[in-house]
N, C-alpha and C positions, 0 to 999 in steps of 0.2 A: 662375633659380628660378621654378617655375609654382605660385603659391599657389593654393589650391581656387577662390578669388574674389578679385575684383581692379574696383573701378571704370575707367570709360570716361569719358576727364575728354578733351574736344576742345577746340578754340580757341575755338567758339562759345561753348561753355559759359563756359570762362574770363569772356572778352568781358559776357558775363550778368552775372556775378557781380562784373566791374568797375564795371559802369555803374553798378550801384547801390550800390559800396562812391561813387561820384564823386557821388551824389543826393545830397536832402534828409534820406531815409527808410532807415536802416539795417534798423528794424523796425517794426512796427503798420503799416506801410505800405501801399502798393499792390501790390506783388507776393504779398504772402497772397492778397486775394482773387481777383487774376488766376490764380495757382497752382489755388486752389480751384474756378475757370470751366475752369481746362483739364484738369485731372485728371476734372470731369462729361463734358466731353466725351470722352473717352477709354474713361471704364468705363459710361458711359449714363446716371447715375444723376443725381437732379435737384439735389441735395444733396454738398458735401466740406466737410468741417471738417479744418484743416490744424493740426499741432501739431510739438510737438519731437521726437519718435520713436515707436516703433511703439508702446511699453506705454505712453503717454500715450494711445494710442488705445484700444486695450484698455482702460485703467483709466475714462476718459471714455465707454465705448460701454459699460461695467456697469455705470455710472452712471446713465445715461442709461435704461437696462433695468430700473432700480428698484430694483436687486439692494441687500441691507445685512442686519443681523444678523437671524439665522431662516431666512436663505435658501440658496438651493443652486443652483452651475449645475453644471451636465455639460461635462467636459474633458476630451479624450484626454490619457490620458499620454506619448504622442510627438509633443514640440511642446516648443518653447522653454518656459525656466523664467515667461516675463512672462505666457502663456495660461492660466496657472492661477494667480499672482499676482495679476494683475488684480483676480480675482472674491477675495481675502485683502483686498484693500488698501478694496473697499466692505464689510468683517465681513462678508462672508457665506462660507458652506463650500462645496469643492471634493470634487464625485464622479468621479473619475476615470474612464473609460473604456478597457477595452480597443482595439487597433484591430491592422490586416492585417497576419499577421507579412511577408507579402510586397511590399506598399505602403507600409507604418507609418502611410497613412489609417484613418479610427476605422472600427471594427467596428460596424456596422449589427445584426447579430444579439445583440452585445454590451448595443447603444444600447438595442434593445428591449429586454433584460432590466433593465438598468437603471432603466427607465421604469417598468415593471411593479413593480418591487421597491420603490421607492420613489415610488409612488404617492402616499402619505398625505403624502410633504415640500412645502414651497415649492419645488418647482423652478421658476426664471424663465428661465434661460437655459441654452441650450447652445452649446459652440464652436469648432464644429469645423476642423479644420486642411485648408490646402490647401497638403499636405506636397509639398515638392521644386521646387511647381509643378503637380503632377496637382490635378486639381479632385474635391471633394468630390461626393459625389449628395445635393444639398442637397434636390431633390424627394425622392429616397426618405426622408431626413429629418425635411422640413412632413408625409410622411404615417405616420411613425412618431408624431409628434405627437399627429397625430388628435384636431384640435384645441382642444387644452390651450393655456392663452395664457403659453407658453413663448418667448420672444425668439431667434432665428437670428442672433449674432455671429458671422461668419465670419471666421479669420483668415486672411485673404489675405496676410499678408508678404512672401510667398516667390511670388506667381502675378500681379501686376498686367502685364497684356496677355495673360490667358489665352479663351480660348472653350471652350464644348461647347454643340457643336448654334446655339443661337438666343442663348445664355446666355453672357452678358459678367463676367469676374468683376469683383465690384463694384460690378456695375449692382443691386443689392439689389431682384432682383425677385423672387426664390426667398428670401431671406435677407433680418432687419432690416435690420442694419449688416454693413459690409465695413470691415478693420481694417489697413492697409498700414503696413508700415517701406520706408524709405531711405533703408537704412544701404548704406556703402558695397560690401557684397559684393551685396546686391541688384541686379536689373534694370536700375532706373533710380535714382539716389542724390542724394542732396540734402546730405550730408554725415553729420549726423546728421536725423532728418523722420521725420512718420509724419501718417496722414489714415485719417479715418472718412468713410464713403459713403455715403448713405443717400438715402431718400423722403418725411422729412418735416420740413420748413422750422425746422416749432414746437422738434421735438428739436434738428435745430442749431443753431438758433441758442442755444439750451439751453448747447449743447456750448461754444460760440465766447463763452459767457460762464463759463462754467468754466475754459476754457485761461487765463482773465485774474482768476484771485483772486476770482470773479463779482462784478466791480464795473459797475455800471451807472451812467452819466451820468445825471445829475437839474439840467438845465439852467435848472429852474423855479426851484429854488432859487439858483443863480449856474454862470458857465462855468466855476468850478475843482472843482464838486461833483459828488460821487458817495455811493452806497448798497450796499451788501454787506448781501446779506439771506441769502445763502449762501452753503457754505465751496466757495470755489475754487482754484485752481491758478497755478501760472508754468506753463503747458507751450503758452508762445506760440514761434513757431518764425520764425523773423527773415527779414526782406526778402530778403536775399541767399542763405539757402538756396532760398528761394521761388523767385527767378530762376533759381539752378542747375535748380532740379528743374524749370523751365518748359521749360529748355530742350532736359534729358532725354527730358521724354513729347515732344517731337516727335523723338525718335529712336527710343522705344519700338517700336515695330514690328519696326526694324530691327535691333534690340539683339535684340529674341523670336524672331527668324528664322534670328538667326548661331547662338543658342542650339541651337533645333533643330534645325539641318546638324550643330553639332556633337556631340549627342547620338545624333542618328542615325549617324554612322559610330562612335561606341563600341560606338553597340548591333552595326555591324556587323564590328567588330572583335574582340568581345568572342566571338563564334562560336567562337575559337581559342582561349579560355581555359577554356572548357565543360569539366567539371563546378564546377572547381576556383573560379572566379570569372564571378558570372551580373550582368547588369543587373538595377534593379530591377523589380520587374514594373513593364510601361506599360498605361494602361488605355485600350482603345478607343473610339474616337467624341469625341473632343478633342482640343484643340489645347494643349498646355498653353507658357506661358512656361516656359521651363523656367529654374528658379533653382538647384539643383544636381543633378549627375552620382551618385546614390548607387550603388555597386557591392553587390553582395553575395559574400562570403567565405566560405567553407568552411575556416575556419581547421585546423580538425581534419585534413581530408585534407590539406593544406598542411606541416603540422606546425608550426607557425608559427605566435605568438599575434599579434594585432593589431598589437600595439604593438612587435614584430619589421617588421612589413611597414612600417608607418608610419614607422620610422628607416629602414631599407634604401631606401624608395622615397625619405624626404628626401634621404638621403646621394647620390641622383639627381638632385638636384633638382627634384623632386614634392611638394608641399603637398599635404597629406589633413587632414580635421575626418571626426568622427563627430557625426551627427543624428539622434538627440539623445539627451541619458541619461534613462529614464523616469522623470517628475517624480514620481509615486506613490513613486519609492523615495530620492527628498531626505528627507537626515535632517529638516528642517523639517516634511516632510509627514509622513513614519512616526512622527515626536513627536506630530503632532495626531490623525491617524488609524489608527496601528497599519501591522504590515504587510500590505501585499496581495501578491497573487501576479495578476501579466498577462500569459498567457504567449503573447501574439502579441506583444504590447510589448519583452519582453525576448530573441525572437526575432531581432528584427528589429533591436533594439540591436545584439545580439551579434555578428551576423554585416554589418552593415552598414561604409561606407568612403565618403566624401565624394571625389571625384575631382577635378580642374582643369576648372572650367567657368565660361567667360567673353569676352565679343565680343572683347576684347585677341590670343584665340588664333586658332592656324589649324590648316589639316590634319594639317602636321608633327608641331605638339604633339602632339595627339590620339596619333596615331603612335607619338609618342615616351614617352606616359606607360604605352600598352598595352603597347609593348615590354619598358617598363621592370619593370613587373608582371608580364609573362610571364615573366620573367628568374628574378624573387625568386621568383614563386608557384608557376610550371608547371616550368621546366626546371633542377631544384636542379641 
């Protein structure tokens, strides 16, 4: 069976994640902040705060943003359910965004209507997805802004080891914060994990006292005492994931490399499937990690609803997910906000298909899932 994703678990790694089940320190330990010095070094940035998963990041980096009731960030609606959660969970409201029925990244001519429109709200943040793995144009972005002291959360989940141009993602120099999961379909996986990236010390260490209940030692007082003067979190993320995912990013490169060989012969395999089934569109002048394979379908010409192809191709043994169903239309969010209509979101839903993408493969596969798709889609 080739599931859409699948972790890259080696001996080293194991080996990692023994050593310190054999420590002193299962957690609060030493490998959070080591984890947190090698992940700066990796995305550029001076700053990582390490937690338990990715919407602990997200929910910590609205946090962190000011966001709370009265307030409003900007969210594409293609993007996991936790990117627009997040900004629910500090009371404030969620503007959704249209984005590329060809990409499913946020729509930039959208972004500006939005801004415009709702000029007169607290907007503090926006946050944009760097869906698949393709990176955002986080400058065209800071200059839709145009100055407004609006916060740039980027969520990265799906791109840690990506570039474009000069620009590291992560390195939070276009963007406030940068917002990473690894989970285990991700790049690099830590079991369950997630980390914020940033530039300025004051805010994480903010962060790093939030993921702990914000209890602060007060030693003046006695060495078993503490102070909680604000509400904080459990979403501390334990020694031994820490080591796992230490030992990940020194494979990271490698893991982003196998990825784009294998990307690139779908896209060049996929020439045979034309009209019926296209890649998604790739943007040029980047290098993206790429975290999955989305095809596009033409279900209609096919004759063939999704969820036909999606059993045909398992009864193959092929794993497919779709990415992602537009959050604007969760019954939670049409209870709050009514409904909308996005019609590059639901474009791009409709016709979209998750494919087998993951360093575990090799050519064969790739091969063997195009085949398999040519089978059910092109030659009934």
């Amino acid at each position: 069976m080739l599931p859409y994703g699948k972790q890259t678990i080696e001996q080293d790694d194991i080996d990692a994640v023994v050593d310190v089940l054999k420590s002193d320190f299962l957690t609060t330990g030493p490998k959070v902040a080591e984890f947190e010095a090698a992940l700066c070094q990796v995305t550029g940035a001076s700053e990582a705060v390490v937690v338990g998963n990715g919407t602990h990041a997200l929910h910590l980096a609205c946090m962190a943003a000011g966001l709370g009731e009265g307030d409003f960030a900007i969210v594409p609606t293609l993007t996991f359910l936790a990117t627009a959660n997040a900004v629910r969970y500090c009371g404030a409201d969620v503007i959704f965004c249209d984005v590329d029925a060809d990409t499913g990244l946020i729509d930039l001519a959208a972004l500006q209507a939005l801004l415009e429109q709702h000029a007169d709200k607290s907007i503090k943040a926006i946050l944009p997805v760097h869906l698949a793995g393709q990176i955002v144009d986080l400058t065209a972005i800071k200059n839709l802004l145009n100055g407004r002291e609006i916060k740039i959360i980027a969520d990265a989940c799906h791109a840690i080891g990506g570039h474009k141009g000069n620009y590291s993602v992560g390195s939070s120099t276009l963007e406030d914060m940068s917002c990473f999961s690894f989970h285990p379909v991700k790049t690099i996986c830590m079991g369950e994990g997630g980390a914020i990236t940033l530039n300025d010390a004051d805010l994480a260490n903010k962060m790093r006292t939030w993921r702990s209940h914000a209890m602060v030692k007060t030693p003046d007082i006695g060495a078993w005492a503490y102070e909680m003067s604000d509400l904080g979190y459990n979403y501390r993320a334990t020694d031994f994931q820490c080591a796992l995912g230490i030992s990940q990013l020194q494979k990271l490169a490698r893991f982003a490399q196998k990825r784009q060989q294998l990307v690139s012969l779908y896209n060049e395999l996929f020439a045979d499937l034309a009209p019926f089934v296209l890649p998604s569109k790739q943007l040029e002048g980047q290098e993206p990690a790429w975290h999955l394979f989305a095809a596009r379908f033409d279900f209609d010409a096919i004759s063939k609803t999704r969820d036909q192809v999606m059993k045909a191709l398992f009864d193959q043994g092929i794993g497919t997910q779709v990415h992602y169903i537009p959050v604007h239309a969760q019954p939670y969010y049409t209870n709050l906000y009514g409904e909308q209509s996005m019609l590059g979101a639901e474009t791009y839903y409709h016709q979209t298909l998750s494919l087998p993408l993951y360093p575990l493969m090799d050519e064969a596969d790739v091969r063997s899932v195009v085949a398999a798709i040519k089978a059910v889609c092109v030659n009934k």
